[in-house]
C-alpha positions in Angstrom: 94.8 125.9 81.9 93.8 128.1 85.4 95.5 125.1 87.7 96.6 121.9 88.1 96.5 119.9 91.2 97.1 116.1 91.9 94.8 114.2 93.5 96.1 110.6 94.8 95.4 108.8 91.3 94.1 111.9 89.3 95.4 115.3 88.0 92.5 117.7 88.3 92.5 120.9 86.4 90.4 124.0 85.4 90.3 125.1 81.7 89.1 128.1 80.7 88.0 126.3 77.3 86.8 122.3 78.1 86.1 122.3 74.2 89.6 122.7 73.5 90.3 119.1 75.7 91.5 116.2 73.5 90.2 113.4 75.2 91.6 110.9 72.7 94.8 112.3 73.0 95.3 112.1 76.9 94.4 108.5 76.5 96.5 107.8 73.9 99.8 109.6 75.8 98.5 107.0 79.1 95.4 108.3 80.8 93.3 105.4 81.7 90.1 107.7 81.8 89.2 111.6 81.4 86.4 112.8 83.7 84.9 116.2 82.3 82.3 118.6 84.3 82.1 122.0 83.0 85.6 123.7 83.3 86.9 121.1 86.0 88.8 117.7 83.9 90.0 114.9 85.9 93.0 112.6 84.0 93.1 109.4 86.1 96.4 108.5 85.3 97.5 106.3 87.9 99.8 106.3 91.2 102.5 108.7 89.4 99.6 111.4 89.4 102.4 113.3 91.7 105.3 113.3 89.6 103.2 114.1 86.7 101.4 117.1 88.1 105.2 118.4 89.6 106.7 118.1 85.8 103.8 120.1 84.4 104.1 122.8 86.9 107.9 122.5 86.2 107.4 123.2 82.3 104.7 125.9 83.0 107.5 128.2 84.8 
């Protein structure tokens, strides 16, 4: 992952490998939808986009 930035309802993020993207899996842990265009993916996860994007940074320290 390059970044990782919420975005109201979604958590946007460049990858420096889309093919490596479980799609399946992201819906499966909540993700009501995965938008995917070139190295850019967008989780639509819902209002709690925020929090979500905050605990991932968190982790990534």
């Amino acid at each position: 992952m390059i970044e990782i930035e919420p975005c109201i309802t979604r958590l946007r993020t460049e990858v420096r490998d889309p093919s490596l993207v479980d799609q399946a899996a992201l819906k499966a842990a909540g993700a009501h939808g995965v938008l995917a265009s070139g190295s850019v993916i967008q989780v639509v996860m819902g209002p709690e986009a925020d929090t979500i994007a905050s605990d991932i940074e968190d982790l990534l320290e």
